[in-house]
N, C-alpha and C positions, 0 to 999 in steps of 0.2 A: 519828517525830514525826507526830502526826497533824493532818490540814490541818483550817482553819476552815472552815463558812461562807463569813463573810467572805474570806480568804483566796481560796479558790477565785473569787469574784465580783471582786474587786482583779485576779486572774491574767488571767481572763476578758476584762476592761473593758482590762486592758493588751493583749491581744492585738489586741480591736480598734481600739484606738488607734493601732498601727503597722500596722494594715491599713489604718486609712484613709489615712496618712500615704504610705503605698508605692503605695497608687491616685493619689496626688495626684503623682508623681515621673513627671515625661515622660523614658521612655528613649529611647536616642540611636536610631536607623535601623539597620539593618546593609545593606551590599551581598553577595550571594553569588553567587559564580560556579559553574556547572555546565557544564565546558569549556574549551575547544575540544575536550581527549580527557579524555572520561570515558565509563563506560559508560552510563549513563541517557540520552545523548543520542543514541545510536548510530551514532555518527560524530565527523567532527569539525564539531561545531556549537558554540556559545558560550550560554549562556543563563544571561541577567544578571536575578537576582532579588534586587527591593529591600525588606528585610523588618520589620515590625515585630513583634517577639518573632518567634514562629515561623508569623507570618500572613504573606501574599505581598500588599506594597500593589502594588508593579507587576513586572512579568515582559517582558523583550524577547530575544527570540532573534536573535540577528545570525550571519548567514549568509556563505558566500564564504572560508571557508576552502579549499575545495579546488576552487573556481573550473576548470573545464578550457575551457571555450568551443567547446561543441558547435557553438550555431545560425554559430558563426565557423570551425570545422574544418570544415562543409559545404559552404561557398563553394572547399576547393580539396583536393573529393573530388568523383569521379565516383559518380552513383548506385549500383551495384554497391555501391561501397565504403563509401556513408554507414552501408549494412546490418549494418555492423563497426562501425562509430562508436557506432551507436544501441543497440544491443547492450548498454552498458555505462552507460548513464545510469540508468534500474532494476536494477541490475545483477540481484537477485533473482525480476526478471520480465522478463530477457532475450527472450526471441523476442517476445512480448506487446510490446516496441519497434517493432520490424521493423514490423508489420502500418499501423500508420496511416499510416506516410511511403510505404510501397510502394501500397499503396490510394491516397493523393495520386498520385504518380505514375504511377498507371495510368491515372487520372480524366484525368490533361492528354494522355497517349497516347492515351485509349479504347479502351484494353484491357482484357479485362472474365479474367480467369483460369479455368480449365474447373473444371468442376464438383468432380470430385475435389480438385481441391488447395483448395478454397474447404472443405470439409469437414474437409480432413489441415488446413489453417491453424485452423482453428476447435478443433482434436485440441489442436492444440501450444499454441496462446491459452490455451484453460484448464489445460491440464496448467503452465504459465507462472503463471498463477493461483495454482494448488495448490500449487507449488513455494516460490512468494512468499510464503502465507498463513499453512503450515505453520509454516516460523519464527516469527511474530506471535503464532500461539497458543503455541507452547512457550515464548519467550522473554518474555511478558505474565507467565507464574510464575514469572521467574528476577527479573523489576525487582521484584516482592512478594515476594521470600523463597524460592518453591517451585521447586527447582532438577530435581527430576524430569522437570517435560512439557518441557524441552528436549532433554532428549537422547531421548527419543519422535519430537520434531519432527526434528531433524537425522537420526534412522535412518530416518524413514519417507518423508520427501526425499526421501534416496538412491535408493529404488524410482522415482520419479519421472525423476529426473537421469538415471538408468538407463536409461527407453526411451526419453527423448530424445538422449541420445548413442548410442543402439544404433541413430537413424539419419541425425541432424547431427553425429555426428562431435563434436560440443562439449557440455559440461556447463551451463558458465555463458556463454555465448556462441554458439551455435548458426550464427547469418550461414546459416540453411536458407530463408529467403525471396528469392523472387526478382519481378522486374519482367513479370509474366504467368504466374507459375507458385510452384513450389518445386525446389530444387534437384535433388531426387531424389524415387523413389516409395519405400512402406515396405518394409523387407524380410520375406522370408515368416516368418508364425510371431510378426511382432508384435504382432498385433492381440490376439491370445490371451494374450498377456504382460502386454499392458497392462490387458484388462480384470483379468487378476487383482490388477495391482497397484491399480485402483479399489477390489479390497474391501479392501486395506489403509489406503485412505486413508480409508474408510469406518469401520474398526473406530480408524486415529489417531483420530480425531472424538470414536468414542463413547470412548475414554480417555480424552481430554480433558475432556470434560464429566463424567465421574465425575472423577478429578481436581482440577479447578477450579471448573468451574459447581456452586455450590451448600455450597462449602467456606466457613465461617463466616468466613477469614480473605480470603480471594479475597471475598467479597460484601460485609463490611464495611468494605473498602480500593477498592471499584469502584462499588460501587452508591450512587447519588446523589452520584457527587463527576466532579469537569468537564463539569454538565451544559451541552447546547448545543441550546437551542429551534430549534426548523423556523426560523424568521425570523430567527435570526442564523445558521445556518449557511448559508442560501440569502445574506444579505448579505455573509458572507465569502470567497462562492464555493467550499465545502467541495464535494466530488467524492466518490464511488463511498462506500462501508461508512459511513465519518464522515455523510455527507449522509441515505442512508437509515436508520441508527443514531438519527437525529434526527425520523425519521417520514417523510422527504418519500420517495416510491413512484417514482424517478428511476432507470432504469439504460438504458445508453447502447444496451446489447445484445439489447433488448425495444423503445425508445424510438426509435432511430436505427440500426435494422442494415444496415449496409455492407459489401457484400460477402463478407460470412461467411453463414456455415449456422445461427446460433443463430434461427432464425424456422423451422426444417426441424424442430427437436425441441419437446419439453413440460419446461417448467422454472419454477421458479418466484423472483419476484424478491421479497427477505427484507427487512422493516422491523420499526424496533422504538420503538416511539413514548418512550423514558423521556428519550434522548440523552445518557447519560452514560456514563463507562467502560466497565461492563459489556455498555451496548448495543453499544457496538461492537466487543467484544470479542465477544458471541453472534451478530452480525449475519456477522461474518468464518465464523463457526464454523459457521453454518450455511451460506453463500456454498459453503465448500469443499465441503460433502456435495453440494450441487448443482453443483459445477463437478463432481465425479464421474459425476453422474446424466446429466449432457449427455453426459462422454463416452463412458459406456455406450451410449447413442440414436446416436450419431454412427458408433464405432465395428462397430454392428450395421447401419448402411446406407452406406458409404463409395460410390459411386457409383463403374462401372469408366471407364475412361478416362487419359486424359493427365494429366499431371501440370504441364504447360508449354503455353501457351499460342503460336504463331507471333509470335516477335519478331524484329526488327535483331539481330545479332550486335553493333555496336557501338548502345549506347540514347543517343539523342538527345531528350529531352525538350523535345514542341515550345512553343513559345513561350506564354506561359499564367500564370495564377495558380490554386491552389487550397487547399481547406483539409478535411483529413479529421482528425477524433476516436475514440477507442473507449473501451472502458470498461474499461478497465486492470488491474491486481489493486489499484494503489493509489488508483481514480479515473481521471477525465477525463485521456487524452493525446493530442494533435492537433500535428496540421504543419499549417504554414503555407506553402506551398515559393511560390517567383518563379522561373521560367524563362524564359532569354533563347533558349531554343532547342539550347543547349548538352550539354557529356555530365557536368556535375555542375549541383546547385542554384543560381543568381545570390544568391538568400537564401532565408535556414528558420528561418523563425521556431517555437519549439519551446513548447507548453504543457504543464506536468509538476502531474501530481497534487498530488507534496508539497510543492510549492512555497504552494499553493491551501492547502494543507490546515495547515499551521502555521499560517498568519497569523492564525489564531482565537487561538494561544498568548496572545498579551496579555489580550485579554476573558476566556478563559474559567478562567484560573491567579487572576486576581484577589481576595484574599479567601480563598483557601484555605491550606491545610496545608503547609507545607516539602516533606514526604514524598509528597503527592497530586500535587508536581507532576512529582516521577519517572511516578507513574500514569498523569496525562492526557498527559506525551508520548508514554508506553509507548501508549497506546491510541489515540492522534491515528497512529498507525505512516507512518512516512518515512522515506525512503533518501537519505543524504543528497546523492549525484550526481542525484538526481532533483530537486533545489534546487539545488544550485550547477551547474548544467547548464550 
């Protein structure tokens, strides 16, 4: 049968008669939940998104599923022992724990730690770093589809985990920090182990960025989506990769170095002025190539000496308040410690990166994509004991 003219134009004029009709029909909200266990939140987080079609009008993350009560398990541990405690709140940037509450602690005793071990702690800090970051990058292509750069990320880890238990004894929990020192010195033959595993962590990188960086499907699910301007990340108190991803030139270990050796080498601190996914996905990526650079400079001049500085056998923390920070693999972590003179904390008050670094979730989900908001938590990266701390 062959159509008219008219016919055609009738078909036409009906179609968009019930397109105007369908624009004029308000549909109802939807509520959608992501969590408490799902993988997109990585952990047990809850994040309750209120949608219209597949827009996000509002996004809130509600936290305290796995609650443990650090700054409240401090009150009835002796210092020694909070160095176990602390261990476990970053869980993936374990020893990088240790460092700021022992630094407090030293500051109320005035004890300042020998040269050597201020160098070996700065070793393990970043290598804590690298150990952290690696995941973020592998796992940032498993929340988009690309299931490949994880299992790169977890084997190239392992080199990492490796010379750190080849001399704390621990993978994920090391407890190698101590109140004037480190536990132990290196043993022979590590130094040359670990620089080789640097160029591994150097060639992770460069796979990664062929991989990912520049992959039409990775750039068009990252790029311009959760972006976060210098002025609202500084208002929401965003810390470490998120913060400089946004432009602002802020790192704790250039800006405030405390008692570590990162002012001894040449390194340089990474920003990327767009502030959205991908920034900070490239700002991590390039972070890890320079946490390797540092410890190459570190481990070519480790200063000889003690490893322990003259302390009490039993530590008595004299009477005092103080508060030290550093610059984390996930951002800003600081003690707050109170001592009454005692051989644990009176109180510890605890500041954690991810805690700082979600709270943008509301503002910056807003208005976007269903699926964007797997991205921007995938790329906001938090642990979630590092929140419900």
């Amino acid at each position: 049968m062959t159509v008219t003219e008219s016919q055609k134009l009738a078909y036409v004029a009906g179609q968009a008669a019930e397109a105007r009709v369908n624009l004029e029909i308000e549909t109802e909200g939807m509520t959608l939940n992501l969590g408490p266990q799902h993988p997109a939140t990585h952990g047990t987080l809850r994040i309750v998104a209120k949608l219209d079609g597949e827009q996000v009008v509002a996004c809130e993350p509600i936290m305290g599923y796995m609650h443990r009560g650090y700054e409240k398990l401090t009150e009835v541990r002796t210092y020694p022992q909070v160095t176990t405690l602390v261990n476990r709140i970053d869980w993936l940037g374990h020893f990088a724990n240790e460092v700021p509450f022992i630094l407090a602690a030293e500051t109320l005793m005035d004890i300042e730690a020998p040269p050597r071990a201020q160098w070996i702690r700065t070793i393990f800090f970043e290598m804590a770093r690298i150990a952290n970051i690696t995941l973020f990058l592998g796992d940032m292509g498993v929340q988009l589809g690309a299931l490949t750069p994880v299992f790169y990320a977890f084997r190239d880890r392992e080199y990492v985990l490796n010379q750190m238990e080849a001399v704390t004894g621990g993978r994920f929990h090391p407890n190698f920090d101590r109140i004037g020192g480190l536990r132990d010195d290196l043993p022979k033959g590590w130094i040359a182990d670990t620089k080789a595993v640097m160029d591994k962590v150097r060639n992770f990188c460069d796979v990664m960025e062929d991989l990912l960086v520049g992959n039409e499907i990775f750039d068009s699910r990252t790029r311009g989506i959760g972006v976060i301007p210098a002025e609202v990340a500084l208002g929401f108190g965003l810390t470490g990769a998120n913060l400089r991803a946004s432009g602002v030139d802020w790192d704790l270990r250039r800006d405030q170095p405390v008692g570590l050796a990162w002012n001894e080498v040449d390194w340089k601190v990474w920003t990327h002025p767009d502030g959205d996914s991908f920034a900070r996905y490239w700002v991590r990526l390039q972070e890890t190539r320079e946490a390797a650079h540092i410890i190459d400079q570190l481990l070519d001049n480790i200063p000889a000496g003690p490893v322990m500085a003259k302390v009490p056998r039993i530590i008595k923390v004299p009477e005092g308040e103080a508060w030290v920070s550093t610059e984390n693999p996930l951002g800003e972590m600081g003690y707050y410690i109170v001592s009454k003179g005692d051989l644990g904390p009176f109180r510890c008050k605890i500041k954690s990166a991810s805690f700082n670094n979600i709270s943008v979730v509301p503002w910056v989900t807003r208005g976007v994509y269903v699926p964007d908001v797997i991205t921007i938590l995938a790329s906001l990266y938090f642990i979630l004991g590092d929140i419900d701390r």
